[in-house]
Backbone and ligand atoms as CSV (ligand in chain L), in Angstrom:
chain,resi,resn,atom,element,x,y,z
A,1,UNK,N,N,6.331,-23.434,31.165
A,1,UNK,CA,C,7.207,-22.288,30.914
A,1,UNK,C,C,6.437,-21.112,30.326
A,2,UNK,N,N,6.833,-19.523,30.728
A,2,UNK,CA,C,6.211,-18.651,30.211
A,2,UNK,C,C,7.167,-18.307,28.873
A,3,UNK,N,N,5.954,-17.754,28.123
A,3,UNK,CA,C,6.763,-18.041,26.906
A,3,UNK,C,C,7.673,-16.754,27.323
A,4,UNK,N,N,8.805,-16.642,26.700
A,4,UNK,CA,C,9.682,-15.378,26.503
A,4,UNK,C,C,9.593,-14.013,26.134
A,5,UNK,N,N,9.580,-13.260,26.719
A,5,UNK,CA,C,9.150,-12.012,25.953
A,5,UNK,C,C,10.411,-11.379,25.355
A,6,UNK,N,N,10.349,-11.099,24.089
A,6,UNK,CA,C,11.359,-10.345,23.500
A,6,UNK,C,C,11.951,-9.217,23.963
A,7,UNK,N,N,13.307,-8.851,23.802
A,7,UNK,CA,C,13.934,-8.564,24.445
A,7,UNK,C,C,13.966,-6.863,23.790
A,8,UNK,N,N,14.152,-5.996,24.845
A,8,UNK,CA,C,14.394,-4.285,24.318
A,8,UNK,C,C,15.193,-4.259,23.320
A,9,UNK,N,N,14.587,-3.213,22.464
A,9,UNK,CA,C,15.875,-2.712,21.137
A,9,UNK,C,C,16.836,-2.411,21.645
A,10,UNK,N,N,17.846,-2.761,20.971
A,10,UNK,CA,C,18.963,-2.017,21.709
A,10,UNK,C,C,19.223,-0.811,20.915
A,11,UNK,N,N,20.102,0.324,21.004
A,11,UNK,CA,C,20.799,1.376,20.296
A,11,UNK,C,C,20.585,1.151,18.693
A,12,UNK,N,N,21.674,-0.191,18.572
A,12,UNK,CA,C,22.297,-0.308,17.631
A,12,UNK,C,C,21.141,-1.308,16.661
A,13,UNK,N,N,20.122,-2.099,17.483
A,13,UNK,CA,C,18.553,-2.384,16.637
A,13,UNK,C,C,17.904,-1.564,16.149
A,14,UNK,N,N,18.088,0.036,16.709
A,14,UNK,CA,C,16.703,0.904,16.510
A,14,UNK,C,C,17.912,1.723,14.986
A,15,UNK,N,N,18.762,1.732,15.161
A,15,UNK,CA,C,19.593,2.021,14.227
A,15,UNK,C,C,19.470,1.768,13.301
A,16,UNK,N,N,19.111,0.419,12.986
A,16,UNK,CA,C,18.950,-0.712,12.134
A,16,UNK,C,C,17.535,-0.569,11.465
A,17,UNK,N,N,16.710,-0.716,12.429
A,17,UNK,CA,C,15.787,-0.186,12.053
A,17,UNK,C,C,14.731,1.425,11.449
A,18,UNK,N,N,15.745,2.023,11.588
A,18,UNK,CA,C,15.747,3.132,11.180
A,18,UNK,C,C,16.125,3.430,9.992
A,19,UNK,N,N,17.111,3.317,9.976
A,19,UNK,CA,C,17.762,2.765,8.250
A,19,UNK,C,C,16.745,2.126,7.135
A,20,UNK,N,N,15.846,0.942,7.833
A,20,UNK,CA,C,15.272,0.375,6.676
A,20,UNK,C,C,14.069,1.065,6.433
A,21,UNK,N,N,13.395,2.017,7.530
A,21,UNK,CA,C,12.206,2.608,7.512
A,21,UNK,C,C,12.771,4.018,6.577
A,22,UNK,N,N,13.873,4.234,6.837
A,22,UNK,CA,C,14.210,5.841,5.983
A,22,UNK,C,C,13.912,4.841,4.255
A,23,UNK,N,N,14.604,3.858,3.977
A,23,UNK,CA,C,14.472,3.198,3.020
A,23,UNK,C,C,13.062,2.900,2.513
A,24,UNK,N,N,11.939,2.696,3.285
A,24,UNK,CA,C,10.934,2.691,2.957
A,24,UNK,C,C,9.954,3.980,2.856
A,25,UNK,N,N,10.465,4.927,3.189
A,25,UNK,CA,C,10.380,6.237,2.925
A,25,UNK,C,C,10.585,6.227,1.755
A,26,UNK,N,N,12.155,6.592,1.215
A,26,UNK,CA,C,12.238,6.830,0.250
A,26,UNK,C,C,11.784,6.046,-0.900
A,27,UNK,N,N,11.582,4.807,-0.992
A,27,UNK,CA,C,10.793,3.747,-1.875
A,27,UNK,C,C,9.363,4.488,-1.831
A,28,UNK,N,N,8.620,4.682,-0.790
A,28,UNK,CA,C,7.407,4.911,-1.263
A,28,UNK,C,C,7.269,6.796,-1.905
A,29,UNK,N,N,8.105,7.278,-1.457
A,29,UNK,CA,C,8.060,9.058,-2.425
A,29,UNK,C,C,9.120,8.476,-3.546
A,30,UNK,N,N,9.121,7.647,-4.226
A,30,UNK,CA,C,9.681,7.234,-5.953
A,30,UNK,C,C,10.818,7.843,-5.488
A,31,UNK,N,N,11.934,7.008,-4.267
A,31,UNK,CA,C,13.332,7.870,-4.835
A,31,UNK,C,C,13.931,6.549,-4.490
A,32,UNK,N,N,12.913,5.625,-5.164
A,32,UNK,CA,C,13.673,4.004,-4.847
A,32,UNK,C,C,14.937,3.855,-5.933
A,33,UNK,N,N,15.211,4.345,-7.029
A,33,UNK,CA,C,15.667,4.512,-8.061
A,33,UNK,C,C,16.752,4.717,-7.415
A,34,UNK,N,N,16.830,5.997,-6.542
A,34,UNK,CA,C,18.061,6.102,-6.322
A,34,UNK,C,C,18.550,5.784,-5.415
A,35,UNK,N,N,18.023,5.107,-4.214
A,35,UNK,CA,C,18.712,4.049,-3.550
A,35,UNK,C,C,19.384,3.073,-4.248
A,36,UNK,N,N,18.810,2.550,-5.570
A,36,UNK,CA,C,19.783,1.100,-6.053
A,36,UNK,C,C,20.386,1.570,-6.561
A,37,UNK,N,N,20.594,2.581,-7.288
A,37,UNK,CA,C,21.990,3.106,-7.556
A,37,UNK,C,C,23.436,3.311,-6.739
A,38,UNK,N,N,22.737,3.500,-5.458
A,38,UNK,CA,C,23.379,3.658,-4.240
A,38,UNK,C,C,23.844,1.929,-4.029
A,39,UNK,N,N,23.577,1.262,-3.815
A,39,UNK,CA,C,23.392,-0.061,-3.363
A,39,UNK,C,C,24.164,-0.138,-4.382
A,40,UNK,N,N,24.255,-0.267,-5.839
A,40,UNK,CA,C,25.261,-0.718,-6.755
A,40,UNK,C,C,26.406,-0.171,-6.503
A,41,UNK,N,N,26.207,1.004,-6.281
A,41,UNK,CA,C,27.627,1.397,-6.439
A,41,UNK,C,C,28.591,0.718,-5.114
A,42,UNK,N,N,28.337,0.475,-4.159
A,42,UNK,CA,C,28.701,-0.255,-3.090
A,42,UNK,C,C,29.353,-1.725,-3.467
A,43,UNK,N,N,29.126,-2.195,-4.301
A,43,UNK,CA,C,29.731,-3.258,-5.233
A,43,UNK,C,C,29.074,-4.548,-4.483
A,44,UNK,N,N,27.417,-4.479,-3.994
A,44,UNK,CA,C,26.798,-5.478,-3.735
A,44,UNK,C,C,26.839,-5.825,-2.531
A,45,UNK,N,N,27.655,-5.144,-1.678
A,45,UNK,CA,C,28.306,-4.869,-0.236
A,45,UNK,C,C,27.279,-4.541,0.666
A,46,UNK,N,N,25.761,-4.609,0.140
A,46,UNK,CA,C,25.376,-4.076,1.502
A,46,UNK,C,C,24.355,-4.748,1.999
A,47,UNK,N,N,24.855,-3.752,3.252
A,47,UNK,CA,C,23.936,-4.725,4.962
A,47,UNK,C,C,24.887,-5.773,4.867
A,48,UNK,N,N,26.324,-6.304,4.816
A,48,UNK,CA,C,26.606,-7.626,4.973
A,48,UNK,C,C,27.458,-7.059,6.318
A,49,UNK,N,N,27.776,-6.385,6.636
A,49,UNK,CA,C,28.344,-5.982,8.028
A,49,UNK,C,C,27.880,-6.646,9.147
A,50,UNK,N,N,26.396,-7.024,9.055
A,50,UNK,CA,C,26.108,-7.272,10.661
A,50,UNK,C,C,25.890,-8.672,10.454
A,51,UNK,N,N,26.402,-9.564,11.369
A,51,UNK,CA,C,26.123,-10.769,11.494
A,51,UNK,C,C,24.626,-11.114,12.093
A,52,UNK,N,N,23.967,-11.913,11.128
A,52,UNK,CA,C,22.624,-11.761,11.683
A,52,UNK,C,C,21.735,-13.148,12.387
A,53,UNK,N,N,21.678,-13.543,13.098
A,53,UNK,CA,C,21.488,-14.455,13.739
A,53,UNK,C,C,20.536,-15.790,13.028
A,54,UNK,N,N,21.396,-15.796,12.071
A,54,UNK,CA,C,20.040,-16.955,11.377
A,54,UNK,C,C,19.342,-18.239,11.772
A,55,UNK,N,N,20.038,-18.866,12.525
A,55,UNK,CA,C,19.586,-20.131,13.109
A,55,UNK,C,C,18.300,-19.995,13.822
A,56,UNK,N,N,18.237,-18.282,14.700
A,56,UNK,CA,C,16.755,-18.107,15.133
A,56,UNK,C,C,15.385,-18.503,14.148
A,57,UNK,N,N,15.532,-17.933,12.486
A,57,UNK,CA,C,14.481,-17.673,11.792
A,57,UNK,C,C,14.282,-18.848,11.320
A,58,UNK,N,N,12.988,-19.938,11.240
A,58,UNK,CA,C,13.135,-21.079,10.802
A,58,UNK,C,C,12.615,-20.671,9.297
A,59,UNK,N,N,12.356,-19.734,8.564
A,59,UNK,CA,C,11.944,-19.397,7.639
A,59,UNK,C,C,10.123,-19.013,6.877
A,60,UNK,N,N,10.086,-18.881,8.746
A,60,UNK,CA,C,8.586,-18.562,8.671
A,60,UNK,C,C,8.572,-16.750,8.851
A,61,UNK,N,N,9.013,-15.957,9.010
A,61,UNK,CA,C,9.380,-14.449,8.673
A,61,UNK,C,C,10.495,-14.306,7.226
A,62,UNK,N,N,9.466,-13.501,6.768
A,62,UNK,CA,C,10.399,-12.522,4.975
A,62,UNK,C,C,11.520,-11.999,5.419
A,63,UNK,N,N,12.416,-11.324,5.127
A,63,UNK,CA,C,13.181,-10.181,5.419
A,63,UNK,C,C,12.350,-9.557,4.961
A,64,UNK,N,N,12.711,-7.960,4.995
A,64,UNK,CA,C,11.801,-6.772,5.257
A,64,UNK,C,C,12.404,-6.501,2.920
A,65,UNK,N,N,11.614,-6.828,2.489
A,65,UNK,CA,C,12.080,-6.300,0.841
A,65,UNK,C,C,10.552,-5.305,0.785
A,66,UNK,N,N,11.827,-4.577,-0.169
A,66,UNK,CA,C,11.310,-2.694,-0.471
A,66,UNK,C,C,10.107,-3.018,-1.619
A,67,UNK,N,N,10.579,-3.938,-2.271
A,67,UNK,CA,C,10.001,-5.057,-3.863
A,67,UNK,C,C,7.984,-4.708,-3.718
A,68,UNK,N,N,8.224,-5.033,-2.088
A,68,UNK,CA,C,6.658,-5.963,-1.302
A,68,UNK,C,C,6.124,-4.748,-0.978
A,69,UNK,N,N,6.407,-4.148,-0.591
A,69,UNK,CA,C,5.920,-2.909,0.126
A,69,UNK,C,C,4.929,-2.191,-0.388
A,70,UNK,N,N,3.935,-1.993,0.417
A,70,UNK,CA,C,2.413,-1.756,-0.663
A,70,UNK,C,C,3.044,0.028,-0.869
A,71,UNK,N,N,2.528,0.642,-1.891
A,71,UNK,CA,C,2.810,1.747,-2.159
A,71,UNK,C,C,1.182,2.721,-2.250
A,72,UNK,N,N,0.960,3.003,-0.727
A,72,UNK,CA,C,-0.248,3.482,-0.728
A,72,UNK,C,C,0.227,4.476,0.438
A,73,UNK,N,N,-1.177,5.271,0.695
A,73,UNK,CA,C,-1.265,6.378,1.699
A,73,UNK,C,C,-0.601,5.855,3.069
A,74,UNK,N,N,-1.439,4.677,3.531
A,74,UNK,CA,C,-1.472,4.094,4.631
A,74,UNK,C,C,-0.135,3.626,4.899
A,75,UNK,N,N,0.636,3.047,4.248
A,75,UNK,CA,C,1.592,2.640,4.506
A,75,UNK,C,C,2.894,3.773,5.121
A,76,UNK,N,N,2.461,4.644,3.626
A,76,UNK,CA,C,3.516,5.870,4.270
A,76,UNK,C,C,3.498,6.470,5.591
A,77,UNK,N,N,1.965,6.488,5.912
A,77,UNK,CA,C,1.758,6.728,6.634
A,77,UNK,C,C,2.201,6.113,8.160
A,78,UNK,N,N,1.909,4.800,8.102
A,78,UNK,CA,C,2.691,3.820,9.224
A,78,UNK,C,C,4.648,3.967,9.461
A,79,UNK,N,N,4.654,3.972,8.147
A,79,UNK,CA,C,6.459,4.380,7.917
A,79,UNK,C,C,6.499,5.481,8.586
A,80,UNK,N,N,5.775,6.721,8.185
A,80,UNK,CA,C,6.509,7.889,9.095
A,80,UNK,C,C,5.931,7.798,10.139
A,81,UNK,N,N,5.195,7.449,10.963
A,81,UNK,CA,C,4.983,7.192,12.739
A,81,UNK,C,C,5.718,6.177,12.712
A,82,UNK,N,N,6.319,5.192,12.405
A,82,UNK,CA,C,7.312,4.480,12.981
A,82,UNK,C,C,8.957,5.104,12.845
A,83,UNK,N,N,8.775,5.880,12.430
A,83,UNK,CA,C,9.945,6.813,12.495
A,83,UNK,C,C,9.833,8.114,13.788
A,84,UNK,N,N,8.510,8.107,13.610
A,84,UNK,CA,C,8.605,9.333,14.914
A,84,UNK,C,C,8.575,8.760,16.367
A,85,UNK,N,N,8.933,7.080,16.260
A,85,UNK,CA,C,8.113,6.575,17.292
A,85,UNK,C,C,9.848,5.886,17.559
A,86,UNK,N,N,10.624,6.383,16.715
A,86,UNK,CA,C,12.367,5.840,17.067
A,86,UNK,C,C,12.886,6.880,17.985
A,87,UNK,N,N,12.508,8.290,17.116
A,87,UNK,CA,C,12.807,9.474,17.707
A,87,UNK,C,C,11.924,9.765,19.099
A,88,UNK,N,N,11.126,8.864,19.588
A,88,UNK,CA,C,10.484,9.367,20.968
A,88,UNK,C,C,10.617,8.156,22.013
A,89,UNK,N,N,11.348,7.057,21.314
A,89,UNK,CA,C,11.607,5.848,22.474
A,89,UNK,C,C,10.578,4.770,22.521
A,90,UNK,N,N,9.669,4.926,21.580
A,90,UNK,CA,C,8.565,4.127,21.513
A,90,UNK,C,C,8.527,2.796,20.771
A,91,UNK,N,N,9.102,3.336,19.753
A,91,UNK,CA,C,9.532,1.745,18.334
A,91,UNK,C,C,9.940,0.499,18.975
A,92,UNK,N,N,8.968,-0.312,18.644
A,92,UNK,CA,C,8.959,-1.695,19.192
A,92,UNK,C,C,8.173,-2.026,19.480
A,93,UNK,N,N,7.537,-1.296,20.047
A,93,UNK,CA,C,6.248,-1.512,21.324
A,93,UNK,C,C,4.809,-1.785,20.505
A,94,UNK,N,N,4.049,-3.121,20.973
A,94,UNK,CA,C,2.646,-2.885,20.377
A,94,UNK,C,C,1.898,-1.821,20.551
A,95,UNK,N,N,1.188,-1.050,19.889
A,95,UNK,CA,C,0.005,-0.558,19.820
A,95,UNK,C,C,-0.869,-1.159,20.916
A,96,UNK,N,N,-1.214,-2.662,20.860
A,96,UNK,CA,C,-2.480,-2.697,21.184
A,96,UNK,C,C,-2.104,-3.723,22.703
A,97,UNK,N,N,-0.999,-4.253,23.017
A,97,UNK,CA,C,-0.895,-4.896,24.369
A,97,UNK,C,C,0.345,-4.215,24.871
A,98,UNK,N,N,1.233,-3.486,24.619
A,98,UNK,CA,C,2.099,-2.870,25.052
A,98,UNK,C,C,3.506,-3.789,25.276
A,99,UNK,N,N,3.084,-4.925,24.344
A,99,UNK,CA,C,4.241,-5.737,24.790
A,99,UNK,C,C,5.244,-5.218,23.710
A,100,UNK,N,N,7.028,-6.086,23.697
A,100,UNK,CA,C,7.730,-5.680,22.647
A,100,UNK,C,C,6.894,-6.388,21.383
A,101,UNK,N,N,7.416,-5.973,20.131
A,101,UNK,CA,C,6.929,-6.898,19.003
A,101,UNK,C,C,8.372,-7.435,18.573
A,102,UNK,N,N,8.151,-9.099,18.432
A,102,UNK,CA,C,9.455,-9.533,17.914
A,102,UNK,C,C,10.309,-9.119,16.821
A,103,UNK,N,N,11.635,-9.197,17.262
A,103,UNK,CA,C,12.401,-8.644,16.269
A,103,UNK,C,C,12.386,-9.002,14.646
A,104,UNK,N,N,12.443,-10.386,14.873
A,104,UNK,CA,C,12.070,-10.851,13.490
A,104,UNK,C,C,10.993,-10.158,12.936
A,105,UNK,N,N,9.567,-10.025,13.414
A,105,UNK,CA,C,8.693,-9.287,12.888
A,105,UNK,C,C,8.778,-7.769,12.545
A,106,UNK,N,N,9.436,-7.517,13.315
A,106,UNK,CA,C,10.048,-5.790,12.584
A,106,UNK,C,C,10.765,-5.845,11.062
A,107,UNK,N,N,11.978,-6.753,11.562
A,107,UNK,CA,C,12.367,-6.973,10.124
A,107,UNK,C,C,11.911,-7.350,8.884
A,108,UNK,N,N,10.918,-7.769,9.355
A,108,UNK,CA,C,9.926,-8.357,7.799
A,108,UNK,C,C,9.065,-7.057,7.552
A,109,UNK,N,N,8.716,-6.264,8.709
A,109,UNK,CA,C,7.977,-4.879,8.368
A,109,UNK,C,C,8.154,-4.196,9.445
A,110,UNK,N,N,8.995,-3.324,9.246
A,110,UNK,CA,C,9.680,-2.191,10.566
A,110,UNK,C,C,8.590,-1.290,10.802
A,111,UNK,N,N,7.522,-1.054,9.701
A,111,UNK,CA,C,6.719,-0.152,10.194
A,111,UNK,C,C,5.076,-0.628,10.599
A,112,UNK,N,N,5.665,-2.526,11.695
A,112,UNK,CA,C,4.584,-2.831,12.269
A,112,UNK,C,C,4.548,-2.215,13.360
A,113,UNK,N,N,2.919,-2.059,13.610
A,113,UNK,CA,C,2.487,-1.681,14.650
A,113,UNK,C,C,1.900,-2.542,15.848
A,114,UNK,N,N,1.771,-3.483,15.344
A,114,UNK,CA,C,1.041,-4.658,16.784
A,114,UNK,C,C,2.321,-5.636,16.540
A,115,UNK,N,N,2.572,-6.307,17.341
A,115,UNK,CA,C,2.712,-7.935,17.764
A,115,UNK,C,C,1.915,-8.901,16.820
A,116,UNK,N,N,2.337,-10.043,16.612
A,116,UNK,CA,C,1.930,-10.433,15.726
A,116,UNK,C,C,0.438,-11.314,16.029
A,117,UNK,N,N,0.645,-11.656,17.333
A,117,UNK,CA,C,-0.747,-12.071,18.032
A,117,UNK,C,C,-2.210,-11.059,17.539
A,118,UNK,N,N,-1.438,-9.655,18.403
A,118,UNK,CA,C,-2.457,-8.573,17.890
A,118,UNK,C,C,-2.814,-8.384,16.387
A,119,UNK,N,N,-1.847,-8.767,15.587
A,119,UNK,CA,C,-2.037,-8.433,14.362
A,119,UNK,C,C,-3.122,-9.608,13.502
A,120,UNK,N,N,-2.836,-10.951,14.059
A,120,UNK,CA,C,-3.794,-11.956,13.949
A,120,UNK,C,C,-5.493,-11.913,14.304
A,121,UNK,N,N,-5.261,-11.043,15.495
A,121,UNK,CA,C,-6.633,-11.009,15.839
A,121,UNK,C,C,-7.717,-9.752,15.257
A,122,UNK,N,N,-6.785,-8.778,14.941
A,122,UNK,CA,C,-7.132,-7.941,14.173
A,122,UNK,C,C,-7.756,-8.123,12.612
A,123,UNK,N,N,-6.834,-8.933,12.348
A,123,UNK,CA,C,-7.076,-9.265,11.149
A,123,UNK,C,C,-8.495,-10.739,11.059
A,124,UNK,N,N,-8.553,-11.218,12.105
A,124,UNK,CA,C,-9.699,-12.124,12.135
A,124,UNK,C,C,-10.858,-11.452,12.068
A,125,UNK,N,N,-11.125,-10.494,13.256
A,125,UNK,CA,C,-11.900,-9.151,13.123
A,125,UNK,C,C,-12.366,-8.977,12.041
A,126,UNK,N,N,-11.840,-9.153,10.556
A,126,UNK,CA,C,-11.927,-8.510,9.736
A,126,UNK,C,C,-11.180,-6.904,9.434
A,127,UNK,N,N,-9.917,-6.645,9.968
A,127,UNK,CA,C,-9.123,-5.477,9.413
A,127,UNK,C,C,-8.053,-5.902,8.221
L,1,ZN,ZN,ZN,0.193,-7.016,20.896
């Protein structure tokens, strides 16, 4: 069997994902503060809207927490091209094989850029 290739964002994924990258925006320019204020005032209510397919994740992908998020140049930097890359139809897509990158792996970091294969080998490389 070939393995599966993940399936196109839909609308309402890139949505999703957009949301958490504006969130990681604002976490990394210090206006994380006032997101949880935001989040409290919601009365703990949030993100529980979307039913999220858990049985897929065997618990080898994080969710995407703001907590982890390195707070450097580079990162911001990846955050805002993965934001310009929602607004041009691109988000999803590896960098380096052009395949999709799994969804789960977005969610643990929306502002990846490879597949996680690519990201393995990269990182063997030494990156
Ligand atoms: Zn790749």
């Amino acid at each position: 069997m070939v393995a599966k290739k993940p399936a196109k964002l839909s609308a309402k994924d890139l949505e999703e994902f957009k949301q958490m990258l504006l969130k990681a925006r604002a976490a990394l320019s210090g206006d994380l503060s006032q997101l949880e204020e935001e989040a409290f005032s919601q009365n703990g209510n949030v993100d529980a809207s979307e039913a999220r397919p858990g049985d897929s994740a065997d618990g080898y992908y994080q969710e995407f927490n703001l907590q982890l998020l390195e707070r450097d140049e580079e990162t911001m930097a990846q955050v805002l091209d993965a934001l310009d890359r929602i607004e041009n139809g691109t988000y999803g897509q590896c960098e380096a094989c052009e395949q999709m990158i799994n969804k789960e792996r977005l969610r643990a970091v929306p502002h990846a850029r490879n597949c996680i294969e690519c990201q393995r080998l990269a990182e063997r490389r030494g990156h």
